[in-house]
C-alpha positions in Angstrom: -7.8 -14.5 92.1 -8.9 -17.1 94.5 -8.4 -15.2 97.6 -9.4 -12.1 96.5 -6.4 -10.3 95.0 -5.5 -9.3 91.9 -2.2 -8.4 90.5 -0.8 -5.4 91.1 -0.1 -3.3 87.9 3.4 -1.8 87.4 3.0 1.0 84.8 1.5 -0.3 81.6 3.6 -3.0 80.7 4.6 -4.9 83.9 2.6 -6.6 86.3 3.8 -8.4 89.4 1.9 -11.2 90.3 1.6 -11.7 94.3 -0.6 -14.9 94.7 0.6 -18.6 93.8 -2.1 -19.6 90.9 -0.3 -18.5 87.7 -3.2 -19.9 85.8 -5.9 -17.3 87.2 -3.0 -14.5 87.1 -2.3 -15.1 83.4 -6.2 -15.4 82.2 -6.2 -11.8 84.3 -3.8 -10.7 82.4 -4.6 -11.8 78.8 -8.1 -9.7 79.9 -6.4 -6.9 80.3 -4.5 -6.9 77.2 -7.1 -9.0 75.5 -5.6 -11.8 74.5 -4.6 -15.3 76.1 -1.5 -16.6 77.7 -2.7 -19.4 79.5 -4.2 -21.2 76.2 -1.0 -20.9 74.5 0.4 -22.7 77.7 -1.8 -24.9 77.8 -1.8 -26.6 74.0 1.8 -26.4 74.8 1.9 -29.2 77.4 3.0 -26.7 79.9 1.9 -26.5 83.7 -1.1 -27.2 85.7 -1.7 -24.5 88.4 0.9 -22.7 90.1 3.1 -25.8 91.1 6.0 -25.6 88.5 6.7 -29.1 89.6 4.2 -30.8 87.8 3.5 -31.6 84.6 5.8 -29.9 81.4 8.2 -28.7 84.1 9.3 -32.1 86.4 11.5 -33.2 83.8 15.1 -32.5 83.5 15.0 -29.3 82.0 17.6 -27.6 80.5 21.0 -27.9 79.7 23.4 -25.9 81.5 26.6 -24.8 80.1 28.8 -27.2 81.3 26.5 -29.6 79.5 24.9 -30.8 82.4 21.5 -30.5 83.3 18.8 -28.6 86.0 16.1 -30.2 87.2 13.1 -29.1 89.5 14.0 -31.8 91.8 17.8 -30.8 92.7 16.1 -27.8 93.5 13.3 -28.9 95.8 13.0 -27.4 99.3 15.1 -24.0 98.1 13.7 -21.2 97.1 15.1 -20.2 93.7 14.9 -17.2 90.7 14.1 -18.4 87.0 13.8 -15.0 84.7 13.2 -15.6 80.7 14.9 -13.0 78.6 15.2 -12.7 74.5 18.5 -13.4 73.8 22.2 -13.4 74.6 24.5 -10.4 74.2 21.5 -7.8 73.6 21.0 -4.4 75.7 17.9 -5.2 77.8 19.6 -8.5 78.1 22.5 -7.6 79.3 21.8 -4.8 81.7 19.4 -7.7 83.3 22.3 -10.0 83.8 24.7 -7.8 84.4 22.4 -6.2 87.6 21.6 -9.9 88.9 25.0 -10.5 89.0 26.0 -7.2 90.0 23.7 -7.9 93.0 24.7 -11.9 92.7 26.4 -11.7 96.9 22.8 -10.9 98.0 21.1 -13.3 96.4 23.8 -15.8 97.6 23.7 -14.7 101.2 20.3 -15.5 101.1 20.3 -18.9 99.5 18.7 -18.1 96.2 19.6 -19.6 93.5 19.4 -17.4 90.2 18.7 -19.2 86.7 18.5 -17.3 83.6 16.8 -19.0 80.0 16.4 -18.1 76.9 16.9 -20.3 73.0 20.2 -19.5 72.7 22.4 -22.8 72.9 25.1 -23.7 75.4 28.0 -21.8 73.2 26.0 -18.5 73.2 25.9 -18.7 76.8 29.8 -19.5 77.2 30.7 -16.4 75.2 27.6 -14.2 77.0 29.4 -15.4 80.7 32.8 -14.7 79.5 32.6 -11.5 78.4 30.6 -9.8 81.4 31.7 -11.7 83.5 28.1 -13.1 84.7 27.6 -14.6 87.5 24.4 -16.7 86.8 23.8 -19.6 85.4 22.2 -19.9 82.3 19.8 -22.1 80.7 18.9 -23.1 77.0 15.6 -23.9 76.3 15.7 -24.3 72.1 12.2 -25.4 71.5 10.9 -23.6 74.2 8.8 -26.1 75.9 10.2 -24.5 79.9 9.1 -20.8 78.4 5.4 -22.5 77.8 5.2 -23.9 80.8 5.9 -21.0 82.7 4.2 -18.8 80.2 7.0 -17.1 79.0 6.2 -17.0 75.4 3.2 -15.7 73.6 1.7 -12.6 72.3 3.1 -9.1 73.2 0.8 -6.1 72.9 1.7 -4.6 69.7 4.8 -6.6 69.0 3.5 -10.2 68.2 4.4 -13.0 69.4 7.9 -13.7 71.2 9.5 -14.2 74.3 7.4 -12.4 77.6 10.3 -11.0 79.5 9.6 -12.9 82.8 11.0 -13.3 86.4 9.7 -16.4 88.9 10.1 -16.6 92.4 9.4 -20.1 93.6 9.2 -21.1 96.8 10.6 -24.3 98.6 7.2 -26.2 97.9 7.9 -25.8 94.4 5.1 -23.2 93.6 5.5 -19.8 92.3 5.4 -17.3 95.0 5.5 -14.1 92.6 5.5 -14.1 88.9 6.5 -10.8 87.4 5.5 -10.6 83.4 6.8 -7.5 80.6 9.8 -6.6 83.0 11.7 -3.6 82.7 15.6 -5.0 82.6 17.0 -1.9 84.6 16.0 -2.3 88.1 14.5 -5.6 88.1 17.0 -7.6 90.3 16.5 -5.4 92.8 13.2 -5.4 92.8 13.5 -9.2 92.7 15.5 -8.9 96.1 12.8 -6.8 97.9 10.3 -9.5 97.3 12.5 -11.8 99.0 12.9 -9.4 102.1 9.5 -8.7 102.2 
């Protein structure tokens, strides 16, 4: 890492990122695991650096349920929370969703938006809301082009390639403040809301 730190290894399967350049943090981890996040990124037209402003990821993004859209910009100078998960209606999936929302009055004291994609379309998520009664808004990303440009998607160690279960704090600058890749659903949203405390 530029300034000397390295990310801090959660078990073998989860690493929390504590430094902006998401770049340097993904070829660190593709060393460990030998293989390579950030080229996947990359021929994917995805970000340059940390600043998830830029490049793949300045556009309007996804579509939001209501059929509108989410953009970087309406979100500029908040901090916000975009985690990637699998797909709709599944156990990991859920028990992640259900715990954000679960701890959804936190997050909203605090002024955090939280944004939850995956492939599935806008009726998916609909039915997903409605019948846990979710509290976050979710995106749809079909041709994943917002998963490559946050690194979401690529090879998992001894399960091919697929969506990286993924969690992004980014800051009101509009770079990544924390990046936490292979997440463990049960737990994770409060984990999310200590690194806002801290």
């Amino acid at each position: 890492m530029s300034d000397g730190k390295k990310p801090r290894l959660i078990g073998i399967n989860h690493v929390a990122i504590e430094v902006g350049d998401i770049d340097e943090a993904l070829d660190w981890y593709g060393k460990l695991f030998d293989f390579n996040l950030r080229g996947r990124s990359e021929r994917s037209g995805g970000y340059s650096g940390a600043d998830v402003s830029r490049e793949g990821v300045q556009r309007d993004l996804l579509p939001l349920i209501e059929g509108t859209t989410v953009s970087t910009k309406d979100l500029k100078g908040s901090r916000y929370v975009v985690y990637f998960y699998p797909k709709d209606d599944t156990p990991g999936c859920t028990t992640e969703a259900c715990q954000f929302t679960d701890n959804f009055p936190a997050f909203e004291n605090l002024g955090v938006p939280v944004l939850g994609i995956s492939a599935d379309d806008a009726k998916s998520h609909q039915a997903f809301r409605k019948k846990y009664n979710l509290r976050v808004r979710l995106l749809s990303d079909p041709d994943r082009s917002v998963h490559n440009a946050y690194g979401a998607w690529g090879e998992r160690p001894g399960r091919g390639e697929g969506v990286i279960r993924s969690t992004f704090l980014v800051g009101t600058d509009g770079r990544v403040e924390k990046a936490w890749y292979f997440v463990k659903p049960d737990g994770h949203a409060l984990e999310v809301l200590s690194a806002l405390a801290a």
